[in-house]
C-alpha positions in Angstrom: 0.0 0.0 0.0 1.4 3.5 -0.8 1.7 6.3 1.6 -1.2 8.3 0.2 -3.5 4.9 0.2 -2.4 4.7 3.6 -3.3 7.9 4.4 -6.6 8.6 2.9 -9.6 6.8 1.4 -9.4 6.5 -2.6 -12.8 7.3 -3.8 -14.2 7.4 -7.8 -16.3 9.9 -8.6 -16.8 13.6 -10.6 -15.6 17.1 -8.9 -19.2 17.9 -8.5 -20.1 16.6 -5.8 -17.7 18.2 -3.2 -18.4 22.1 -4.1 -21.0 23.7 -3.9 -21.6 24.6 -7.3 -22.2 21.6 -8.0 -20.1 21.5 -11.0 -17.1 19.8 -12.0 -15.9 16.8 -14.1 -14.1 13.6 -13.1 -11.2 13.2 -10.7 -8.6 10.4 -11.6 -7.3 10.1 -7.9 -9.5 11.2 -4.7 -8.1 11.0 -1.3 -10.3 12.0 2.0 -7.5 13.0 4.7 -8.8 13.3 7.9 -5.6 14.6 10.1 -2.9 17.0 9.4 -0.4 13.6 8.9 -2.8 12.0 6.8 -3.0 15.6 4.7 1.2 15.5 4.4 1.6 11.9 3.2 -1.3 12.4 0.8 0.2 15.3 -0.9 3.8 14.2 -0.6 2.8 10.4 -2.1 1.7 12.9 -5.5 4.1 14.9 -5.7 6.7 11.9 -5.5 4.8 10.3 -8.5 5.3 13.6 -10.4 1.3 13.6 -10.0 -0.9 17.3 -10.3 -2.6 18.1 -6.9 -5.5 19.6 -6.3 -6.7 20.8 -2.3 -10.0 20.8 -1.7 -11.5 22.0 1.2 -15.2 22.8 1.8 -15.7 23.5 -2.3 -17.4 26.6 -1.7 -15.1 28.6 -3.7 -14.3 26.9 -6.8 -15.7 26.6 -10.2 -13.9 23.3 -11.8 -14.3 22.6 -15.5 -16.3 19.6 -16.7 -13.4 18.1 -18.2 -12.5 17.7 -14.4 -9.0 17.1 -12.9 -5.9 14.4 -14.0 -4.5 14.1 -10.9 -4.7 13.2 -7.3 -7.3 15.6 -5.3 -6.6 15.8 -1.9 -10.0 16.6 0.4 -9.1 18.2 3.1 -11.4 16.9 6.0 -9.4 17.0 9.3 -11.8 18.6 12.3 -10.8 19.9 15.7 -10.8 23.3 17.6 -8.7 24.1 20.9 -8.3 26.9 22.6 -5.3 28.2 25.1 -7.0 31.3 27.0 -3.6 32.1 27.8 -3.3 34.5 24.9 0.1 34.5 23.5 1.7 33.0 20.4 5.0 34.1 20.1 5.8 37.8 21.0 2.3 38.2 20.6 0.1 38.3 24.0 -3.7 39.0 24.9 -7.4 37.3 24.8 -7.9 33.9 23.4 -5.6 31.6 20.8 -8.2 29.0 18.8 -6.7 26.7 17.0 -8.9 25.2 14.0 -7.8 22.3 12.0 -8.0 23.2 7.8 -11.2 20.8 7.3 -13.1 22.1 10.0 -16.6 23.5 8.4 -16.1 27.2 9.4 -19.1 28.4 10.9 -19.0 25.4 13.3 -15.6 27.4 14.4 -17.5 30.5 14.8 -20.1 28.7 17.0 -17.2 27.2 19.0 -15.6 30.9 19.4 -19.2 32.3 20.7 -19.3 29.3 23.0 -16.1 29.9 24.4 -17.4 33.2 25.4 -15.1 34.7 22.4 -16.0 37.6 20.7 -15.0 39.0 16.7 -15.8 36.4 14.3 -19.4 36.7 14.8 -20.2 39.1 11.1 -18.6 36.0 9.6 -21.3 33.7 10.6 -22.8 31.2 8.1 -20.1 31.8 5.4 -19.9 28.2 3.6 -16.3 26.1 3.3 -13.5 25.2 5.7 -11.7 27.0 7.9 -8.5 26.3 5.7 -9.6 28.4 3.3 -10.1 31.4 5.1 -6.5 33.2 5.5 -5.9 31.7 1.5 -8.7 34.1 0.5 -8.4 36.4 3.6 -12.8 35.8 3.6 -14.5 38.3 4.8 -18.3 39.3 5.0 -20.4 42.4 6.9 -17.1 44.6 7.5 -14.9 42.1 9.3 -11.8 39.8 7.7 -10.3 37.4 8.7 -7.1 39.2 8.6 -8.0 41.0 11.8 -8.1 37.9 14.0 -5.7 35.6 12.7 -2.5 34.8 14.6 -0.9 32.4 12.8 -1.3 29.7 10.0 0.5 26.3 10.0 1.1 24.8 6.5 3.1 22.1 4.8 5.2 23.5 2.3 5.5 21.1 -0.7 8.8 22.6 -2.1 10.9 22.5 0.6 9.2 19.4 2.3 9.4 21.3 5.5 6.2 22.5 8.0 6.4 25.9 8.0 4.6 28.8 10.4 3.5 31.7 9.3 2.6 35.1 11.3 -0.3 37.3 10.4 2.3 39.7 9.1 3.8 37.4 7.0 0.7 36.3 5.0 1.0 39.8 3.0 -3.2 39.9 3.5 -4.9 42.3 1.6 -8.4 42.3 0.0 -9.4 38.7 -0.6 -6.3 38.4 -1.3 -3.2 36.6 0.8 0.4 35.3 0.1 -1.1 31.6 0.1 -3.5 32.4 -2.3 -0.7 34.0 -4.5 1.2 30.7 -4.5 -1.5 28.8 -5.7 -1.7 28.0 -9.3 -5.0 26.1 -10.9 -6.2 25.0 -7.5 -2.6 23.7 -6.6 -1.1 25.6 -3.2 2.8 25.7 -2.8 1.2 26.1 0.8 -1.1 23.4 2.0 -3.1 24.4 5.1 -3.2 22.2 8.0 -4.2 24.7 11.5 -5.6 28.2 11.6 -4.9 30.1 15.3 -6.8 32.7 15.6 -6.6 35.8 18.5 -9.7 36.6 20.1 -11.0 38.4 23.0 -13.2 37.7 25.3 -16.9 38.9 25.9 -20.4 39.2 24.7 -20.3 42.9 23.6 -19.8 42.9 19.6 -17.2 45.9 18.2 -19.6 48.9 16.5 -20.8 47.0 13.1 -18.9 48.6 10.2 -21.6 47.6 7.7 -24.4 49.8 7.1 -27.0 47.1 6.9 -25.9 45.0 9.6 -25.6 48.0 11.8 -29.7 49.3 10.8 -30.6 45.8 11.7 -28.8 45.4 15.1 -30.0 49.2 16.1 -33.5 48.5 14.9 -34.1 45.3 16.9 -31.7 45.2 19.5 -30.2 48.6 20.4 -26.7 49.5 21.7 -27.7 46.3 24.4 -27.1 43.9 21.1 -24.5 41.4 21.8 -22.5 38.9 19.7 -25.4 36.1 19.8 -27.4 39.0 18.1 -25.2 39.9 15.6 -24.9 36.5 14.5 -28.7 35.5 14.5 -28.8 39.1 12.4 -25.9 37.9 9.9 -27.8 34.7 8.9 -30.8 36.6 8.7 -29.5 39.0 5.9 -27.0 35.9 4.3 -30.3 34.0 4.3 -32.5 36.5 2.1 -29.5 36.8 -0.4 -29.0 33.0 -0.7 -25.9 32.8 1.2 -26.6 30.1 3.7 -26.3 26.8 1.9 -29.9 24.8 1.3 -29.9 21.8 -0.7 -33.8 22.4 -1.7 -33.0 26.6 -2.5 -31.4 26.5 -5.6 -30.0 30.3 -5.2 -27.5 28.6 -2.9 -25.8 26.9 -5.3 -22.9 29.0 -6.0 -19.8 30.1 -5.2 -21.3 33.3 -3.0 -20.1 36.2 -4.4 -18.5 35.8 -8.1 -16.7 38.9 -8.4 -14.7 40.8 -6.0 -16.0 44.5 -5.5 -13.2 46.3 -7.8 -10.8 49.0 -6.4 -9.7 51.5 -9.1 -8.4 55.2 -9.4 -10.0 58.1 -8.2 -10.7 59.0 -11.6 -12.5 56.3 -13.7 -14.7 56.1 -10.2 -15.8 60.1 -10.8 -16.7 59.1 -14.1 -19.3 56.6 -12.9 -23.2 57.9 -12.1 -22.9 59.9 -9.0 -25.3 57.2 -6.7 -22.7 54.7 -7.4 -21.7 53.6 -3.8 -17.7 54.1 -3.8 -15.8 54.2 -0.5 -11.9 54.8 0.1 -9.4 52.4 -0.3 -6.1 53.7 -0.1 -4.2 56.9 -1.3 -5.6 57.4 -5.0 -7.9 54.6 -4.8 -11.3 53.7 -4.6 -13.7 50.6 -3.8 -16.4 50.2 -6.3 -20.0 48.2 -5.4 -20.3 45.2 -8.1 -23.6 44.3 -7.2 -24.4 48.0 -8.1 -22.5 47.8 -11.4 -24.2 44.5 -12.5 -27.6 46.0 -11.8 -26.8 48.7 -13.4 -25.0 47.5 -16.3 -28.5 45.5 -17.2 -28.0 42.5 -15.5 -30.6 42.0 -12.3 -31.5 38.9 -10.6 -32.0 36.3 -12.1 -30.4 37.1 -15.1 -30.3 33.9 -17.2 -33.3 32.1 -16.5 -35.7 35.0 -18.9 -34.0 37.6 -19.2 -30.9 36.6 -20.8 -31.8 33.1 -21.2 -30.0 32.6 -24.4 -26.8 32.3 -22.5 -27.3 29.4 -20.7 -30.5 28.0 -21.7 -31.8 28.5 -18.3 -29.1 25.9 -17.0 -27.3 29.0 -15.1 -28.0 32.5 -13.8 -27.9 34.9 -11.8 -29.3 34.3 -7.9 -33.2 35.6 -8.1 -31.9 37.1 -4.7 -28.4 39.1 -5.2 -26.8 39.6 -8.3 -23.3 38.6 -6.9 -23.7 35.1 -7.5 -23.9 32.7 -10.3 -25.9 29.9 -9.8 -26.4 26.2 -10.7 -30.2 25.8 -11.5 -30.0 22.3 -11.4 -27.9 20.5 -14.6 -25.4 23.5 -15.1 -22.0 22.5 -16.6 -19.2 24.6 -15.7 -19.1 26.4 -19.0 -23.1 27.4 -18.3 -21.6 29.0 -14.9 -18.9 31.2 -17.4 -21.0 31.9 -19.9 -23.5 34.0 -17.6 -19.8 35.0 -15.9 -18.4 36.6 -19.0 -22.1 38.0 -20.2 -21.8 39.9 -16.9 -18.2 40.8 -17.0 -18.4 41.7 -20.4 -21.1 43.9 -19.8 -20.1 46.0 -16.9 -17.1 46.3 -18.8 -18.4 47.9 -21.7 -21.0 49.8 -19.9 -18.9 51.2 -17.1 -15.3 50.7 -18.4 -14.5 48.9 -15.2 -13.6 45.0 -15.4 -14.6 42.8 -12.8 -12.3 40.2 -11.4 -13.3 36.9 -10.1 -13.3 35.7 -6.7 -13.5 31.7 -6.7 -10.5 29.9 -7.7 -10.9 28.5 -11.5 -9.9 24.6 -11.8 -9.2 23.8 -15.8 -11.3 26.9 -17.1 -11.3 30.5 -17.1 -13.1 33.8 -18.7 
């Protein structure tokens, strides 16, 4: 038996079934690793055969292609959370380290933290996927990132065969964006994920919410008396009536939540935009567009591809009927279904507003 047999469970079957999408063609290896050794020996045991690798976590942010993956995928699908309310990691002291192994689903995490009477990852309540994946894409939701909390991220580097640690610092975070994600090519990370620390304090009374929405909600129904347990029941509330709480039987939730990243761009193509287009500073010279607003307002509202635009996709694909950020899978959508509403979109802000949108999930054997 091999060292990746013994380490995970081979398994046949297509991509599609392990994201959320629900798209994505054969796999010609599939190994289930369940702890952080199992997760080494199964991506060393490919690399030594010269094999492709792709890391899949919770599959809520990838779009694979139909034609699928020849190579071994590694599911990530170790669990555990611990916590040392000693506080310090390193030179770094204060509140609560929790440690969350990569396969951990993430909002069981946040529970844990809320449980353990820890306060700052409630805004990120009911976002889909593993924990693993959250520094990779620094995932963020309701004006909190994960940038702000995390401590430290231990990974297995697959060039130089060595564990390595790294510090918040070090992970060069910046708008969905990180240095892990930056060494990942097609779905393949030169860092693999195995534990997540996090640095959280303790207490019941949330920070001021730095979302508009989130912060009518809590003042409407809970006051300045709102605590953490609120803001969480108010987060799945909104994530719920945008289709961003996973449900097998709603079909809006079959996506990759949002499918483009809100694009930052110079002061000056921004002041050449309507003047309601929401806009908010992001550095010197820079601004952070809305790309809901622009896909609305480009000609694109929900639902786009089931009537209105049904010529794309044939129905197969659209926009959600509840938030024009995500593409969903109506039921038999091949990946290309999922670009081709993608690419109507893109294309259309584009040549409406002269500002391109980027994607946010990680593309596996296709692009735009």
């Amino acid at each position: 038996m091999s060292g990746a047999e013994a380490a995970g469970v081979p398994v046949e079957q297509t991509l599609a079934g392990l994201t959320t999408l629900g798209v994505g063609g054969p796999v010609k290896r599939l190994l289930t690793a369940e702890s952080e050794q199992a997760i080494i020996e199964s991506v060393t045991a490919a690399d030594d055969a010269g094999d492709p690798v792709l890391v899949i976590g919770g599959g809520s942010n990838l779009v694979i292609s139909d034609e699928g993956f020849d190579g071994t995928v590694v599911h990530i699908a170790s669990t555990g959370v611990s916590f040392d309310d000693d506080g310090c990691d390193g030179a770094t002291c204060g509140g609560t380290l929790a440690t969350v192994q990569a396969g951990h689903e993430w909002d069981d995490f946040v529970v844990a933290t809320l449980e353990h009477g820890l306060k700052g990852l409630e805004p990120l309540s009911g976002i889909p996927g593993s924990a693993g994946a959250t520094p990779v894409q620094n995932v963020g939701a309701y004006g909190a990132e994960v940038a702000s909390f995390i401590s430290s991220v231990r990974t297995w580097d697959r060039q130089s065969r060595q564990l390595r640690t790294f510090s918040a610092g070090e992970l060069e975070f910046s708008y969905r964006d990180s240095l892990l994600k930056r060494e990942t090519v097609n779905g393949s990370p030169r860092y693999v994920v195995l534990t997540v620390t996090f640095q959280l304090l303790p207490g019941t009374k949330p920070a001021p919410a730095k979302y508009a929405e989130l912060a009518r909600v809590l003042e409407d129904e809970f006051g300045p008396e709102a605590t953490t347990a609120n803001v969480r029941e108010a987060v799945l509330r909104l994530r719920a009536s945008k289709g961003m709480v996973l449900n097998p039987e709603d079909r809006d939730t079959w996506s990759t939540g949002s499918f483009f990243t809100n694009p930052i761009v110079p002061v000056a193509t921004a002041k050449a935009l309507p003047e309601d287009a929401p806009r908010y500073p992001a550095g010197e010279g820079l601004v952070k567009l809305s790309a809901a607003w622009l896909i609305d307002h480009a000609g694109f509202g929900k639902g786009y591809g089931l009537e209105v635009g049904r010529e794309v996709a044939d129905g197969r694909a659209s926009l959600s009927t509840k938030h024009t950020l995500a593409i969903t899978n109506r039921g038999d959508a091949r990946s290309d279904d999922i670009l081709a509403i993608a690419r109507a979109v893109r294309d259309g802000v584009e040549a409406r507003f002269g500002v391109r949108l980027e994607n946010e999930p990680v593309f596996v054997n296709a692009a735009l």
